[in-house]
C-alpha positions in Angstrom: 116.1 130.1 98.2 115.8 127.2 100.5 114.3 124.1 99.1 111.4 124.4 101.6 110.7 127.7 100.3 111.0 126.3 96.4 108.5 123.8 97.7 106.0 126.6 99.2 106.3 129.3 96.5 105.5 126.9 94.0 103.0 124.6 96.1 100.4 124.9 93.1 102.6 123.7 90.4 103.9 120.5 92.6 100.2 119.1 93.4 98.9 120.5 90.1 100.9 118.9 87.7 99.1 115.5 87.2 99.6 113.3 84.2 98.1 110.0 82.7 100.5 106.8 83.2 100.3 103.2 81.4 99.2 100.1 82.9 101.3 99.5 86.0 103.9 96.3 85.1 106.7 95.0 86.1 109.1 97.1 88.6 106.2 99.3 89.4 103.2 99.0 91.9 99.7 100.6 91.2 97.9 102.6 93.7 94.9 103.6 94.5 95.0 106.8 91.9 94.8 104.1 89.2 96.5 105.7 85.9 97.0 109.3 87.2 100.6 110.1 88.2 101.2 112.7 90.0 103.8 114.6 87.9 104.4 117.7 90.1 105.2 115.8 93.4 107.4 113.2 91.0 109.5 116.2 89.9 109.8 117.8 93.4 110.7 114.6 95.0 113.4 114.3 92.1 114.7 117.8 93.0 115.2 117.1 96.6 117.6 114.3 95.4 119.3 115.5 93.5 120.0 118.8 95.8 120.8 116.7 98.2 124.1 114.7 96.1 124.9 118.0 94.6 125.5 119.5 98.2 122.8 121.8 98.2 120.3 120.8 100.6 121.7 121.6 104.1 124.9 123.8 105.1 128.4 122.7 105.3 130.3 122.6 108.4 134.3 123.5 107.8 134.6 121.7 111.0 133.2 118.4 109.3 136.1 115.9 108.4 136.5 116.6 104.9 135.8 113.3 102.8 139.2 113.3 101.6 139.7 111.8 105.1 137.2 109.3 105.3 138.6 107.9 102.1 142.3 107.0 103.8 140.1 105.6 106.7 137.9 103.3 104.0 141.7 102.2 102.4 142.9 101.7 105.7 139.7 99.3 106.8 139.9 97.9 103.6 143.5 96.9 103.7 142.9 95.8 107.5 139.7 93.2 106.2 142.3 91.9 103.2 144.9 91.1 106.3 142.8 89.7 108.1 141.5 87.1 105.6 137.8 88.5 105.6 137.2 89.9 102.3 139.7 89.0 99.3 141.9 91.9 98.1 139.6 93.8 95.2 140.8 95.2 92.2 142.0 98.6 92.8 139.7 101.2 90.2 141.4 104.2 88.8 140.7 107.5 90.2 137.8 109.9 89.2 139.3 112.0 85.8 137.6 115.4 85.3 135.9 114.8 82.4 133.5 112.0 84.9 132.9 114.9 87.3 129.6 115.9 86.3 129.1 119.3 88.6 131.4 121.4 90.6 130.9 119.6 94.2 131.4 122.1 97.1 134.0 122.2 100.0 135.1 119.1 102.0 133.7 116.9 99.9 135.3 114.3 96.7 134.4 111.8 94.0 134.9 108.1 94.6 134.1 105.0 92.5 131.6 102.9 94.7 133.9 99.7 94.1 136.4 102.1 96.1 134.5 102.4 99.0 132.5 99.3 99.3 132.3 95.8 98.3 130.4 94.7 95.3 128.4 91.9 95.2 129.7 89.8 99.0 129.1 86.7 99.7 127.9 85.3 102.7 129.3 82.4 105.1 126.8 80.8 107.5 125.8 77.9 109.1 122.8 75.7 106.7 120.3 75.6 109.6 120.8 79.3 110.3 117.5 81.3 109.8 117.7 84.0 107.1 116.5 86.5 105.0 115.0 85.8 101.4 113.5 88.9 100.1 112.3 88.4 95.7 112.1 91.6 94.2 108.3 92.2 94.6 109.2 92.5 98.1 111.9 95.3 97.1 110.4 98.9 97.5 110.7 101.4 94.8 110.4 104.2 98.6 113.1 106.7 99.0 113.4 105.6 102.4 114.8 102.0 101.0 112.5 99.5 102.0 112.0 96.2 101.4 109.9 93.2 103.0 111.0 89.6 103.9 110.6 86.1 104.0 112.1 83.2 107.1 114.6 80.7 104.6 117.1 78.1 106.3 120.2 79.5 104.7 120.6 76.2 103.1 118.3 76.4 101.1 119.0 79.9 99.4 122.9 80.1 100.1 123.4 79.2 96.2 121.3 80.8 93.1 120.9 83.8 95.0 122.2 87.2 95.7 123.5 87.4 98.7 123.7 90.4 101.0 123.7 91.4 105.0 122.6 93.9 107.8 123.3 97.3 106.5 124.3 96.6 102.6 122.9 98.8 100.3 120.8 97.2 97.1 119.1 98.4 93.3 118.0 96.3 90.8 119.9 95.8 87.8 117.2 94.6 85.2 114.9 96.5 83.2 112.0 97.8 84.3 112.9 97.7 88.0 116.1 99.8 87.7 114.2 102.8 85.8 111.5 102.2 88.5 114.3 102.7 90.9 113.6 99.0 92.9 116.5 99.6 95.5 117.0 98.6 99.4 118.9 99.3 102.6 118.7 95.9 104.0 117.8 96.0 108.0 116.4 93.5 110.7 117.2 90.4 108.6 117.3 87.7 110.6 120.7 86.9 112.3 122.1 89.8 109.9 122.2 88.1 106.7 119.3 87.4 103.7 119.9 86.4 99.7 117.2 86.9 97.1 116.8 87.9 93.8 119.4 87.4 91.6 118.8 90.8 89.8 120.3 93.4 92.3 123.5 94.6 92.3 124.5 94.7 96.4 127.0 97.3 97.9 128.7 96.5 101.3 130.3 99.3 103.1 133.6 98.7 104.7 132.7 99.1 108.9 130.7 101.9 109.4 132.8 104.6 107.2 129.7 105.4 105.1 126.0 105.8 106.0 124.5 103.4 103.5 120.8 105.6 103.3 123.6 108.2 101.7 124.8 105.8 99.1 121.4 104.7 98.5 120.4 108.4 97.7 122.8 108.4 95.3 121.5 105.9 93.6 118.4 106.7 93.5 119.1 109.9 91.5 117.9 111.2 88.5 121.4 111.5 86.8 122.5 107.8 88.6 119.6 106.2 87.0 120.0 108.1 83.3 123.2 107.0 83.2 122.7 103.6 84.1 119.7 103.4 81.5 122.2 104.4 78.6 124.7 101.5 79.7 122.2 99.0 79.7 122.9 95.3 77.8 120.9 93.1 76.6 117.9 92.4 74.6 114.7 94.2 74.9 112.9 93.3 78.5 116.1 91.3 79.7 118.1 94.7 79.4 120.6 94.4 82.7 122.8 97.7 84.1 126.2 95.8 83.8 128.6 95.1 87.1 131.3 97.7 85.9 128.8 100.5 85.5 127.6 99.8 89.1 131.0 99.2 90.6 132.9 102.0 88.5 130.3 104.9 88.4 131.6 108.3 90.4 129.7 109.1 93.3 130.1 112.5 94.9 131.0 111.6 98.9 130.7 114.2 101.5 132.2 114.2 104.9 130.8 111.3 107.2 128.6 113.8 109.6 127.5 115.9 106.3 126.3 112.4 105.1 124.3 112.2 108.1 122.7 115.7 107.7 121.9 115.1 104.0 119.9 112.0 105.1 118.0 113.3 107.7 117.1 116.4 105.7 115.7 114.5 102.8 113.6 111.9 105.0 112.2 115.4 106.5 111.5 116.4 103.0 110.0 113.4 101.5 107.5 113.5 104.3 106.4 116.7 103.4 106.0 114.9 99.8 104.1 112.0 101.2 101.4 114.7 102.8 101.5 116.6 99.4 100.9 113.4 97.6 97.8 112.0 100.1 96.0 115.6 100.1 96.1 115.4 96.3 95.1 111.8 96.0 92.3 112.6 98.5 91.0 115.4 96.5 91.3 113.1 93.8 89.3 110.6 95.1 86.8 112.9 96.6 86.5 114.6 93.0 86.0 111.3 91.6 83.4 110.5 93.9 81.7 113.2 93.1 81.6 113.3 89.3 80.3 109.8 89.6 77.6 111.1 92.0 76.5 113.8 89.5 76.5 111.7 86.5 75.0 108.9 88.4 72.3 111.4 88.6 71.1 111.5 85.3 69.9 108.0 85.3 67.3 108.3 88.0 63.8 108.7 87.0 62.1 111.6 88.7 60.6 110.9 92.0 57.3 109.2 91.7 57.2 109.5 88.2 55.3 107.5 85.7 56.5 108.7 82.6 59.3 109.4 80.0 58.4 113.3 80.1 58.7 113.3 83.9 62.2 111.6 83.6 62.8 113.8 80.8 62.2 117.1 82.7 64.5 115.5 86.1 67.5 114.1 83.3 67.1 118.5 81.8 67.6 119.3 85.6 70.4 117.5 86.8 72.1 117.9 83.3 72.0 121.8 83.9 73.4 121.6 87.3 76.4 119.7 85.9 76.7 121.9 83.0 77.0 124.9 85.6 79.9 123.4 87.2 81.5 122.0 84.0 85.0 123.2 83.9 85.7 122.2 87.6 84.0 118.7 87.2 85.9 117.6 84.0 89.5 118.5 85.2 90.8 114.9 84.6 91.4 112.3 81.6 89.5 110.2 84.1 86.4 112.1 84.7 86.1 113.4 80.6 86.4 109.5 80.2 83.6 108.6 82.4 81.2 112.1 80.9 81.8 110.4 77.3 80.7 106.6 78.9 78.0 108.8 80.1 76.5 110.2 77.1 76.9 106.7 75.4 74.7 105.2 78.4 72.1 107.7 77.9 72.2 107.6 73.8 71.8 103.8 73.9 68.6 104.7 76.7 66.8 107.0 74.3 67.3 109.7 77.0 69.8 111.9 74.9 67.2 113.4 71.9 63.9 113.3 72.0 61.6 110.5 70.3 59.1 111.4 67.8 55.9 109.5 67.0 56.1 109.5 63.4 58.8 107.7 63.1 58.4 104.1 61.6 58.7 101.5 64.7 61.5 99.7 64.8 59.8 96.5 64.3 58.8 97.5 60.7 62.3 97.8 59.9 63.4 94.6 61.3 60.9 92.8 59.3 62.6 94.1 56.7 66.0 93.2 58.1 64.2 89.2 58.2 63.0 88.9 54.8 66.5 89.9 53.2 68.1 87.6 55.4 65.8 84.8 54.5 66.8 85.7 51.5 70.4 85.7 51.4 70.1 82.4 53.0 67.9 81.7 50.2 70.1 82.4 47.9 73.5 80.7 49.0 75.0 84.2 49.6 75.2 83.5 53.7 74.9 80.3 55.7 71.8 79.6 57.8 73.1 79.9 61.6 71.1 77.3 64.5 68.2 79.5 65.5 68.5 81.0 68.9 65.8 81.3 71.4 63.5 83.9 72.0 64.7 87.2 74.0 63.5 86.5 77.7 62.4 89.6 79.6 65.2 89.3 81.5 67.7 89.8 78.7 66.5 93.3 78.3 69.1 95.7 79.1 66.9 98.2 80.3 63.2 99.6 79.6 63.1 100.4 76.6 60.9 103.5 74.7 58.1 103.5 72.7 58.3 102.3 69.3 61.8 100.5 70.1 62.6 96.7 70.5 65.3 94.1 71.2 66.4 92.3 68.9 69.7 90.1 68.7 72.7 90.7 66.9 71.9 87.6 64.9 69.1 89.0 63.9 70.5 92.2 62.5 74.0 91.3 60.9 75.9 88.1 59.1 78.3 87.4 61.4 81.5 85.4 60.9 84.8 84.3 62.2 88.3 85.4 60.4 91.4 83.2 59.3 93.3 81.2 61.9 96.9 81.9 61.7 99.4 79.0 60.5 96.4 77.3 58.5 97.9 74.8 56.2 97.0 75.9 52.4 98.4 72.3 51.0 99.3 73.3 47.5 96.6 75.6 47.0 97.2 79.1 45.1 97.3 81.6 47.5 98.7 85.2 48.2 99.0 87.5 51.0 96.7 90.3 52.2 97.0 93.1 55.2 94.8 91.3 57.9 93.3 92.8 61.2 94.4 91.8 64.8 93.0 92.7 67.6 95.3 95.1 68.2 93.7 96.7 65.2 90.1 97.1 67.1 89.8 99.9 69.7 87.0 100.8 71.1 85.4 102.8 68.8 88.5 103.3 66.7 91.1 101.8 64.5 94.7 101.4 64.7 96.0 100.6 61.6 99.9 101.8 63.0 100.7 98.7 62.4 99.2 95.9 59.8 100.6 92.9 59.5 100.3 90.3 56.1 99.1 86.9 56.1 98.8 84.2 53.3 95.5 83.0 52.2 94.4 81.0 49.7 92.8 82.3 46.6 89.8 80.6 46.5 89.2 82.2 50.6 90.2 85.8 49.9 86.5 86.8 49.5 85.2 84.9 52.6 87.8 86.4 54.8 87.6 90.0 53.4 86.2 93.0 54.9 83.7 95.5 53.4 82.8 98.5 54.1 80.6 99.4 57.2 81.5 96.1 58.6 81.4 95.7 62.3 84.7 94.5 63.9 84.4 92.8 67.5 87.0 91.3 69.3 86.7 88.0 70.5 89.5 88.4 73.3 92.4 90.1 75.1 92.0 91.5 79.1 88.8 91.0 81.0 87.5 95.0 79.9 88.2 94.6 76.7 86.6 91.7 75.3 83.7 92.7 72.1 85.8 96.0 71.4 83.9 96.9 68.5 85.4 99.2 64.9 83.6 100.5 62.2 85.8 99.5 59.1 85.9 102.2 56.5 87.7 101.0 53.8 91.0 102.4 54.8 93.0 99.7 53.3 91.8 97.6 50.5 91.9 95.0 50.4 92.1 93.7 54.0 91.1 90.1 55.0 90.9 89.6 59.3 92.1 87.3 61.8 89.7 84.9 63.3 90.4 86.5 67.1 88.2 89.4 65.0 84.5 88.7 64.2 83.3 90.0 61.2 79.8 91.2 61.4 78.0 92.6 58.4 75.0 94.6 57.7 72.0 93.1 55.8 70.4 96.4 54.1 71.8 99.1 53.5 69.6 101.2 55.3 70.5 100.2 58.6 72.9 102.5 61.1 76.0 100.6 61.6 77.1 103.3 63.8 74.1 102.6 66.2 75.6 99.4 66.7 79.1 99.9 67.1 77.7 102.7 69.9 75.6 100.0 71.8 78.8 97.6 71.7 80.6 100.1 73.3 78.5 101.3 76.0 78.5 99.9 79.4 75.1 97.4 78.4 77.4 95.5 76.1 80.3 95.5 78.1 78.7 93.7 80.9 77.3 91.2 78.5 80.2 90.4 77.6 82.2 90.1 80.5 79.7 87.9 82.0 79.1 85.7 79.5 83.1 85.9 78.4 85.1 82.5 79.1 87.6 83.7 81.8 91.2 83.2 83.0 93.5 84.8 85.1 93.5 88.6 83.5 92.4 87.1 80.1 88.8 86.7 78.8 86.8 85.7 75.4 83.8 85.2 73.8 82.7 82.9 71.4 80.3 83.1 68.0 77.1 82.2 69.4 77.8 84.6 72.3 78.4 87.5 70.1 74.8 86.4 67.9 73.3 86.3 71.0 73.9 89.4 72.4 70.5 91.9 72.6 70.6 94.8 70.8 67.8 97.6 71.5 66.9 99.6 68.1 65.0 102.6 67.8 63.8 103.9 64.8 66.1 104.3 61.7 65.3 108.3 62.1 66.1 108.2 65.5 68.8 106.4 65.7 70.5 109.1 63.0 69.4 111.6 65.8 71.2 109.6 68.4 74.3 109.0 66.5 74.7 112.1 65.2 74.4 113.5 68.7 76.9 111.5 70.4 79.1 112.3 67.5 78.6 116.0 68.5 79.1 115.5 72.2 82.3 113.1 71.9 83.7 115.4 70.0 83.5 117.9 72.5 84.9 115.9 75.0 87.9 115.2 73.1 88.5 118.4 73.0 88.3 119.0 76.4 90.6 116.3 76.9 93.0 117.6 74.6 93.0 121.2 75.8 93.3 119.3 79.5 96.6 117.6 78.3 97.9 120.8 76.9 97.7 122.2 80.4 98.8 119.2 81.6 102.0 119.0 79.7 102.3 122.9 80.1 102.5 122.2 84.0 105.1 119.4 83.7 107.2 122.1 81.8 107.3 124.5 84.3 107.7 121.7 86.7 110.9 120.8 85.1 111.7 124.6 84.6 111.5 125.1 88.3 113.8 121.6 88.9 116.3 122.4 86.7 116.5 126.3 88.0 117.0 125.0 91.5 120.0 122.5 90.3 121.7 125.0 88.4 122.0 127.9 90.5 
């Protein structure tokens, strides 16, 4: 079976098999797909590489020079360079054994070590004033085709500290994450033939034009190239480095010259047909994405004309029924189940998600309630009085809010407080050492307690810095999105005091729904509080005490906002199960991908 057949029988699998991917970081470049990776065309494009250095991808030729060939003509232009006083004589390498040959390779064709067949790591020799290349590694591709952007230097200034390479030499990076990423280059048009750059690429120059460098950088790119370099790595963790030996010494399978030529061509024909695959399914993407954000966009508009909650009652019924009708082909992606479960928390936090009933007590009733405990407390020494805040203007309201609700601030609702600040000086005091919470700890909506970590506090603090109970955690900062994360702390570990990067923020009676409140934190109202009232730097953002007190809260009823709660609690957990159902099919996918990919190698 050809590959382009293995590519069209299984055309389904390839675009279907979609996965969810971490923050992009170093070595790697996001797109426009965000976190979705797209899995299936990842595995193909894999396959077709490693067909192509197994000598599987197009037909031999017996009339091809056989590679044993070229290799006398690479010593023999070798040994011409060392005469010649060009390139000092290199350290002859010992030849392949059997037990490095990692697959039977087919006719014509033999193993070399690439510090056989190329230089490792050349200098250059130039005039200072001659215009060069300087390429850093953001400007080194991670594209099977090997390319790389550029920058104009005077060679002067980046002949020393720098990696130097020229027209032609072939390029990968040698730190973690780049290498994994696969971060490797063909150098071309560099100005008057030569460049230097980042000091963490291993370069391969090879001798005259015995070797077609895209070849070579095939090779590299591999799946079992890469593996193997991972597992060589030194170093400490992030500053892990694929080591000069490894690079130099590694066994390449080398086909005949012209074969070389056919292998390349092949795979640039192929890897176009990936590139389509891989824009029809990131346009579907997007278009499904547009859509789903269409439909639910829907069910915040009020009925045409209308003038009351039962009108927008009757559209929000409609337009949920048309997207329950077309469920299981809406919700198809992490992303979209993400956005359906932001919905329903939208909605909840509206009063659009149950219905309201007029016997309930009004919400103001119970935060007078809430006021004259708190006076109290305050009364009594048990919490400090905070500066009063001024009254809610209009425009503070998050939205129009329903009958029998109001807004209210969270200082009006909860004791809030600051945790302990690490490296705080105890001087003599008694102290011991507690679990504390990080924001780490806080998710959104969640805890992660994988990992707890113990700080000393004095005795006399251990109450004032403790949790309870139905507290409200809230982060204070981390990344621009994900600044007044708020957790409901249930006692899992007790006791446990928290950092002051954590506010603390307690009921006053113990009638009132903290859940209601850790469900407004979360939804979108909240987060654009915060976000625009955060303090922000480059990618980082946080808020501070009287921020957080200030924020409006809406409150329904205590009996609806059991209603609510419970509802979302229903819903959410539907959607989690649609999400994990979605990554069993996911994962399921990726299987067969691999199945597939290793079926095609093998045979």
């Amino acid at each position: 079976m050809s590959v382009r057949e293995i590519i069209t029988e299984h055309l389904d699998l390839w675009t279907s098999a979609v996965t969810s991917k971490s923050t992009a970081g170093r070595g790697t470049s996001s797109g426009k797909r965000g976190k979705i990776e797209l899995t299936g065309i990842k595995k193909l494009r894999e396959l077709i590489l490693e067909l192509a250095v197994r000598g599987k991808l197009v037909e031999q030729d017996p009339s091809d020079e056989p590679a044993s060939v070229l290799l006398e003509r690479i010593a023999e232009e070798k040994a011409r360079l060392v005469k010649e006083g060009k390139i000092k004589k290199p350290k002859k390498l010992p030849e392949v054994e059997m037990e490095e040959k990692p697959f039977k390779l087919p006719e014509g064709w033999s193993w070399a070590r690439l510090g056989n067949i190329s230089q490792i790591n050349p200098r250059n020799d130039a005039y200072e004033e001659t215009v060069a290349s300087f390429i850093p590694m953001p400007l080194v591709s991670t594209s099977y085709h090997g390319e790389h952007g550029q920058e104009k230097r005077p060679w002067g200034e980046i002949k020393k500290g720098y990696t130097h390479f020229a027209e032609g030499d072939i390029a990968i990076a040698k730190i973690t994450p780049c290498f994994e990423n696969s971060k490797a280059a063909v150098f071309r048009n560099l100005e008057n033939g030569i460049g230097a750059g980042t000091t963490e690429l291993h370069v391969a120059r090879p001798y005259g034009e015995t070797l077609n460098p895209f070849f070579i950088l095939l090779c590299l790119k591999s799946p079992r190239f890469l593996s193997a370099g991972e597992g060589k790595m030194t170093g400490s963790a992030g500053q892990k480095r694929v080591p000069k030996d490894f690079f130099s010494g590694v066994p390449l399978p080398l086909p005949p010259l012209t074969e070389q030529h056919r292998i390349v061509e092949k795979v640039d024909e192929l890897m176009s047909l990936c590139d389509r695959l891989e824009q029809q399914v990131g346009d579907q993407l997007e278009a499904h994405e547009v859509l789903v954000d269409t439909l639910l966009g829907s069910l915040f508009k009020p009925a045409e004309g209308s003038l009351t909650r039962s009108a927008d009652a009757a559209e929000l019924a409609e337009n949920w029924t048309r997207i329950a009708e077309h469920f299981d082909t809406l919700f198809t992606t992490e992303a979209s189940i993400e956005k359906l479960k932001q919905t329903i928390l939208q909605l909840a936090v509206m009063g659009r998600l149950v219905e309201q009933d007029p016997n309930d007590e009004p919400a103001s009733v119970l935060l007078e309630r809430i006021a004259e405990e708190k006076a109290q407390l305050v009364k009594e020494g048990k919490i400090r009085k905070q500066k009063p805040l001024p009254e809610i203007a209009h425009y503070e309201h998050p939205f129009e809010i329903p009958t029998g609700w109001v807004i209210s601030r969270m200082d009006d609702l909860t004791d809030i407080q600051s945790g302990i600040a690490k490296g705080k000086k105890l001087s003599g005091k008694r102290a011991t050492w507690l679990p504390y919470l990080r924001v780490a700890n806080v998710q959104r909506g969640r805890l992660d307690l994988s990992e707890v970590k113990e700080i000393e506090i004095a005795c006399t603090e251990v109450e004032r810095y403790s949790v309870k109970k139905r507290d409200l955690l809230i982060t204070e900062g981390g990344d621009w999105d994900k600044v007044g994360r708020t957790a409901i702390w249930n006692a899992e570990i007790d006791p446990m005091a928290h950092q002051n990067h954590v506010f603390r923020s307690r009921l006053i009676l113990e009638e009132q729904n903290e859940k209601w409140i850790e469900k407004y934190l979360n939804s979108g109202f909240a987060r654009n509080y915060f976000s625009d009232s955060s303090k922000q730097t480059t990618n980082l953002a946080s808020i501070n005490k009287t921020q957080l007190r200030s924020c409006t809260v809406p409150i329904p009823p205590l009996e609806e906002q059991q209603r609510i709660t419970e509802k979302v609690d229903e819903l959410i957990a539907l959607c989690d199960h649609l999400k994990a159902r979605l990554g069993e099919a996911g994962e399921t996918r990726t299987q067969l991908a691999e199945a597939v990919v290793e079926q095609a190698v093998t045979t």
